[in-house]
C-alpha positions as CSV (number, residue, x, y, z in Angstrom):
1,X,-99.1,-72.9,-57.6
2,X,-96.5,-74.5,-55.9
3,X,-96.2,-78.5,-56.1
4,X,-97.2,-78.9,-51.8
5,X,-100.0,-76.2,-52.2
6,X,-101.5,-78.6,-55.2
7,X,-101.0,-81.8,-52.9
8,X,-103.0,-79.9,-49.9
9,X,-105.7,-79.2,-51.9
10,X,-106.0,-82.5,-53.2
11,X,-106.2,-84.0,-49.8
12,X,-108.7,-81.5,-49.0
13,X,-111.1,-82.4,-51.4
14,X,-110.9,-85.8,-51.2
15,X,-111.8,-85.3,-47.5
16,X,-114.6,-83.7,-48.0
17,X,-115.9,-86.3,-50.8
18,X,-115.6,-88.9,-48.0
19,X,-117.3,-86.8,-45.7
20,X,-120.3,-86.0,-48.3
21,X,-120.5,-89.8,-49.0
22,X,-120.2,-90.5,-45.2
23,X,-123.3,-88.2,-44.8
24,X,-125.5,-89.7,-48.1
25,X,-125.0,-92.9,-46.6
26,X,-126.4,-92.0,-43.4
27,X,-129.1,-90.1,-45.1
28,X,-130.1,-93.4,-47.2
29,X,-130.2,-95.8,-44.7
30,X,-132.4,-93.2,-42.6
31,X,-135.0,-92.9,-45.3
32,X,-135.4,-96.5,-45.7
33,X,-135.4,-97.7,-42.1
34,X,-138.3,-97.7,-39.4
35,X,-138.4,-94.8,-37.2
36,X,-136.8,-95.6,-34.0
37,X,-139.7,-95.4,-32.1
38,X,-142.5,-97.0,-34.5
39,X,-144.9,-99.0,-32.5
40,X,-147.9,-101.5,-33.7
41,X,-151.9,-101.7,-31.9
42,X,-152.3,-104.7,-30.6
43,X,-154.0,-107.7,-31.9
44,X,-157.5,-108.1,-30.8
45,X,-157.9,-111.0,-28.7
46,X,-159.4,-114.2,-29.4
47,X,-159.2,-113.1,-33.2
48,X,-156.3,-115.3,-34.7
49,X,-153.0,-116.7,-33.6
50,X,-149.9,-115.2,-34.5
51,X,-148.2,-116.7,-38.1
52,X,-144.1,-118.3,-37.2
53,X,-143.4,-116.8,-39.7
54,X,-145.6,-113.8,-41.0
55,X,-143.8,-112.8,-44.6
56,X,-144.0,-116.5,-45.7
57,X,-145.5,-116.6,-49.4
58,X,-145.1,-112.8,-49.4
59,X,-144.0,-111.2,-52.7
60,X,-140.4,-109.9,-52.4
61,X,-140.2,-109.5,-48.6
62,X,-137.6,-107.9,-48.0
63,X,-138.6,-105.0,-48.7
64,X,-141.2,-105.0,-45.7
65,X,-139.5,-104.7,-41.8
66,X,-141.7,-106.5,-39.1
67,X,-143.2,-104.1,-36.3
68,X,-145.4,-107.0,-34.7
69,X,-146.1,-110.2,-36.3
70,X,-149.9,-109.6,-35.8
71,X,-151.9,-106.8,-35.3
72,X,-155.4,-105.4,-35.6
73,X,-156.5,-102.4,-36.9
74,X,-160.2,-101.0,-37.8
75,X,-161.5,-98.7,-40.4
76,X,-163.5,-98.2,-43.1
77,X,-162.4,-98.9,-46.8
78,X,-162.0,-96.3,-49.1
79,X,-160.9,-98.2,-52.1
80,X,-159.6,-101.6,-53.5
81,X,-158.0,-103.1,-56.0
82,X,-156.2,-106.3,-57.6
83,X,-152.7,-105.9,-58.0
84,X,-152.2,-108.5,-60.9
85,X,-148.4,-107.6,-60.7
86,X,-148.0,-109.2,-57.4
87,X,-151.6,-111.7,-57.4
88,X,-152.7,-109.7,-54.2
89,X,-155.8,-107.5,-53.3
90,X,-155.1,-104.4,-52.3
91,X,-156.8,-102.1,-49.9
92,X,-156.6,-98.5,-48.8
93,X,-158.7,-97.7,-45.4
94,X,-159.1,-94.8,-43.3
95,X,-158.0,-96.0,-39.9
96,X,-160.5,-94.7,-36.8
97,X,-158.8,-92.0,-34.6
98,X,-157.4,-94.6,-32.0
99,X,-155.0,-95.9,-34.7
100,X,-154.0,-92.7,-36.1
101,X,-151.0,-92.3,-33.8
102,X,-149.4,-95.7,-35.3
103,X,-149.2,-94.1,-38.4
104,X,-146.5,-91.7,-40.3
105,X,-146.5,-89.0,-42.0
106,X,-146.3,-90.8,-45.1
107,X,-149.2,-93.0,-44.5
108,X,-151.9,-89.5,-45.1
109,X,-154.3,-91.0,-42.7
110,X,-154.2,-94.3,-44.4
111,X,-152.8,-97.7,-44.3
112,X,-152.9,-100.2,-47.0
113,X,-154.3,-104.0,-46.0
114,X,-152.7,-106.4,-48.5
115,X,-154.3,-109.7,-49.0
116,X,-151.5,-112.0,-50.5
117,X,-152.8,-114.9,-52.9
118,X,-152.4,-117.6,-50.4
119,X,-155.0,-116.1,-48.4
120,X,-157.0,-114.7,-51.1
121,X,-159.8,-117.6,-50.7
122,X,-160.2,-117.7,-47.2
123,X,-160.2,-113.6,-46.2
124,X,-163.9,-112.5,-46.1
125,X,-163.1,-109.3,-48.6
126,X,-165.0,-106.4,-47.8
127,X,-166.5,-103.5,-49.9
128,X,-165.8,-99.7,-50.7
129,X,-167.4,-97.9,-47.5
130,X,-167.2,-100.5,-45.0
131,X,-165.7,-100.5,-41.6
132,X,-164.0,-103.7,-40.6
133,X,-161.5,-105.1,-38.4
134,X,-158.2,-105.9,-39.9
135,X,-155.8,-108.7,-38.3
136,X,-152.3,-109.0,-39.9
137,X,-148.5,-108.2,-39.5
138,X,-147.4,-104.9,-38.8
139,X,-144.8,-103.6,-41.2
140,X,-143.0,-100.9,-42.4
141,X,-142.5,-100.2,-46.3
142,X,-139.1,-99.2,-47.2
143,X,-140.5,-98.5,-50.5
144,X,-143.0,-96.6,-49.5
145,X,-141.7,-95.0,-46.3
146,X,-145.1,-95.8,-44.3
147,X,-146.7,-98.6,-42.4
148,X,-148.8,-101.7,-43.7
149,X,-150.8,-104.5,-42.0
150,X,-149.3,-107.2,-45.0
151,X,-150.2,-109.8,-44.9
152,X,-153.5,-109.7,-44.0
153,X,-155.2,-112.7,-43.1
154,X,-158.2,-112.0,-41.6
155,X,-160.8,-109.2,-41.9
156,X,-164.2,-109.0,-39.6
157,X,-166.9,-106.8,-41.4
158,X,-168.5,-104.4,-38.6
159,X,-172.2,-105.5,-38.6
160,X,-171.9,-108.6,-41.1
161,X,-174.3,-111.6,-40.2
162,X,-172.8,-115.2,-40.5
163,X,-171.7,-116.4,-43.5
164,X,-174.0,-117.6,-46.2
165,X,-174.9,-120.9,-46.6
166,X,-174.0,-123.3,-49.1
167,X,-176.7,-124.2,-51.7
168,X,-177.7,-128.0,-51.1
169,X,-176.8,-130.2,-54.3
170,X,-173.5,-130.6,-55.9
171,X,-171.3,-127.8,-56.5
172,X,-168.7,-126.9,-59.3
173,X,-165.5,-128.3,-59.1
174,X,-162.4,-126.2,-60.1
175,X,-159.5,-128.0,-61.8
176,X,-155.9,-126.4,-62.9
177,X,-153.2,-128.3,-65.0
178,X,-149.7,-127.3,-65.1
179,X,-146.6,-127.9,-66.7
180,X,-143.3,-126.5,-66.5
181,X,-139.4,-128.0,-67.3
182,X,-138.1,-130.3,-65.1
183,X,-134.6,-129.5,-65.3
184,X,-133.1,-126.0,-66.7
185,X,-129.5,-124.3,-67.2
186,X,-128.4,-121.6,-64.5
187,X,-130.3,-118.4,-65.8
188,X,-132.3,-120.2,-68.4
189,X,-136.1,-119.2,-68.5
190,X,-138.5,-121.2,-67.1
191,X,-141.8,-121.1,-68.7
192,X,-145.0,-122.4,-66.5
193,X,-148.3,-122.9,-68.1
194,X,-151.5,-123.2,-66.5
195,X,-154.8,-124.4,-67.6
196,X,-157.9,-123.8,-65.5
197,X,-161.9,-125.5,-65.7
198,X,-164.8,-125.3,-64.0
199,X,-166.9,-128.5,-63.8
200,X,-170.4,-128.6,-63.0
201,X,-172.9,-131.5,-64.0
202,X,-170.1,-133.3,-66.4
203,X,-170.0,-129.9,-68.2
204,X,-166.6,-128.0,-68.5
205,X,-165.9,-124.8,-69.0
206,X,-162.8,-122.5,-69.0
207,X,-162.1,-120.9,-65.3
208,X,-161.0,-117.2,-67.0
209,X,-160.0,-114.2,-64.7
210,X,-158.6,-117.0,-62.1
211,X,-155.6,-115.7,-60.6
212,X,-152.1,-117.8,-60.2
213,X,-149.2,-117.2,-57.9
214,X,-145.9,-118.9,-58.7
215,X,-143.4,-119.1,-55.9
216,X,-139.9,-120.8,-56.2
217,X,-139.3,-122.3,-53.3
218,X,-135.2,-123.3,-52.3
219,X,-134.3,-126.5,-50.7
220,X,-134.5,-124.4,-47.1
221,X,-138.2,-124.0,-47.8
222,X,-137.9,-120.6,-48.4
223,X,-139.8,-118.5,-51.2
224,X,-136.5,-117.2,-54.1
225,X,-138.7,-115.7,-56.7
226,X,-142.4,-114.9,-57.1
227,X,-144.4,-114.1,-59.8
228,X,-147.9,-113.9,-61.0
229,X,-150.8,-114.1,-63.8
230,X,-154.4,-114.1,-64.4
231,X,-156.0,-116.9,-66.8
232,X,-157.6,-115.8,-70.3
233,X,-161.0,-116.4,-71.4
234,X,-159.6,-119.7,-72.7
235,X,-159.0,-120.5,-69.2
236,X,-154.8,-120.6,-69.9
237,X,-151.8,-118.4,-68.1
238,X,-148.4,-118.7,-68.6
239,X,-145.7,-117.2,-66.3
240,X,-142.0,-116.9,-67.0
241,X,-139.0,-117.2,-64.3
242,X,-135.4,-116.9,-65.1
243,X,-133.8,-119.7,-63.3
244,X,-131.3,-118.3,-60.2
245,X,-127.5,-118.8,-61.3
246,X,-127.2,-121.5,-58.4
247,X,-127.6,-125.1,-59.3
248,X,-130.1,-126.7,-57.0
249,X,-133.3,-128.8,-56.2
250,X,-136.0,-126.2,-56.3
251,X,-140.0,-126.5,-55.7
252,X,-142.2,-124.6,-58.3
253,X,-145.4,-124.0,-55.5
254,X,-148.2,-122.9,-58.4
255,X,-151.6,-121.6,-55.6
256,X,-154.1,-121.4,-58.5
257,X,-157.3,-119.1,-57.1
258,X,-160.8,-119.2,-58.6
259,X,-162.3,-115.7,-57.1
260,X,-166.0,-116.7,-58.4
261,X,-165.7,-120.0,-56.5
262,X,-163.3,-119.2,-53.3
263,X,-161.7,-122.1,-54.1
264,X,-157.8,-122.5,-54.2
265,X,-155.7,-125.3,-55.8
266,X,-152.0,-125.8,-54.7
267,X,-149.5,-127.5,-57.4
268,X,-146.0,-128.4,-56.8
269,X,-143.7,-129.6,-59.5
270,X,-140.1,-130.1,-59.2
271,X,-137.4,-128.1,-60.7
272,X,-133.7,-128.7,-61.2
273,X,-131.3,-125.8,-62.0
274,X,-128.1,-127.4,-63.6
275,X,-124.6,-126.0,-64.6
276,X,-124.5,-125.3,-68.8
């Protein structure tokens, strides 16, 4: 084959390789952005006022695209769960037929209602079979490809009477201790430990199946890395981080839940990130 015949060719096909990569491109950044036209139900009024900022304390958020910073749905719950992986309650529910046209394809009829673990103490959380009213942010999943309400920080039970009433006498108290590093090398491992009690009547006993959150939190304010644990029987957790490659003055925010008590506790210890 002649020498300008071979150099053609070779043009040609790297033309097309451009083009092909041109189009995946394009085809990637379609499948994990919003459709154009998404929209989000309103939120019920007089419900709850919209967050500033509605992924704060949210588990790796960018993977989540705001639609409305709060919205309500309603529908009945056809499952839940704790996802210890991310220290959030999970919920799958059936939206009624006024919602159905906010969904996609992707969603099957559904929309998942996360409860993140700053909120975990102060949502009223419903049960399998319920219909409820569900106030959060709107967001699409570019993991999943569908829609969310997450967070969620409010949910109103369809018939539920008023709260019940706390038993007169002294309640148990719930106590966490935790300890971590003060200062660490850039991509070192941070270890946090955690001890949790529950006091009642001078007795204490270990606070097992609590739940911890870890956020590290960056001079700005803003949440770097997340992670989460559940306590032992013993009443201990311990939660490894590997410190960013950035030297800094960083906030280790510990929001230590006790589910049988509703009642939260919120450590901060300080963490410095130093150059070996």
């Amino acid at each position: 084959m002649p020498v300008r015949w071979l150099g053609r060719l070779i043009l040609l096909a790297a033309g097309l390789l451009i083009t092909v990569m041109a189009a995946a491109s394009l085809l990637a950044q379609e499948a994990t952005s919003p459709h154009a036209e998404l929209a989000a139900p309103a939120l019920q009024a007089g419900t709850i006022p919209c967050r500033q900022d509605p992924m704060a304390h949210v588990h790796d958020p960018t993977s989540l695209v705001v639609v409305a910073r709060c919205s309500t749905v309603t529908g009945t719950v056809r499952h839940i769960r704790y996802e210890p992986r991310y220290g959030s309650q999970h919920l799958l529910v059936t939206v009624d037929p006024a919602y159905q046209r906010f969904l996609l394809p992707e969603n099957h009829g559904l929309i998942t209602v996360e409860v993140i673990p700053t909120d975990e103490t102060t949502v009223h959380m419903p049960r399998v079979g319920q219909h409820a009213s569900f106030h959060g942010a709107f967001v699409f999943n570019k993991n999943q490809h569908a829609v969310e309400l997450h967070p969620t920080w409010r949910i109103d039970v369809s018939g539920a009477g008023s709260a019940e009433a706390p038993r007169p006498g002294p309640s148990p108290t719930f106590t966490v201790t935790a300890h971590a590093p003060r200062v660490v090398v850039m991509g070192g491992q941070v270890a946090v430990s955690v001890r949790t009690e529950r006091v009642w009547q001078g007795r204490r006993q270990p606070a097992a199946g609590a739940h911890v959150f870890l956020e590290l939190v960056a001079p700005s304010g803003k949440g770097v890395q997340w992670a989460a644990a559940s306590t032992n029987p013993l009443g201990d957790a311990t939660i490894h981080l590997v410190a960013l490659r950035a030297p800094a003055q960083f906030t280790l925010t510990l929001y230590t839940n006790d589910p049988q008590l509703r009642r939260q506790v919120i450590t901060r210890l300080p963490l410095e990130v130093r150059r070996p």
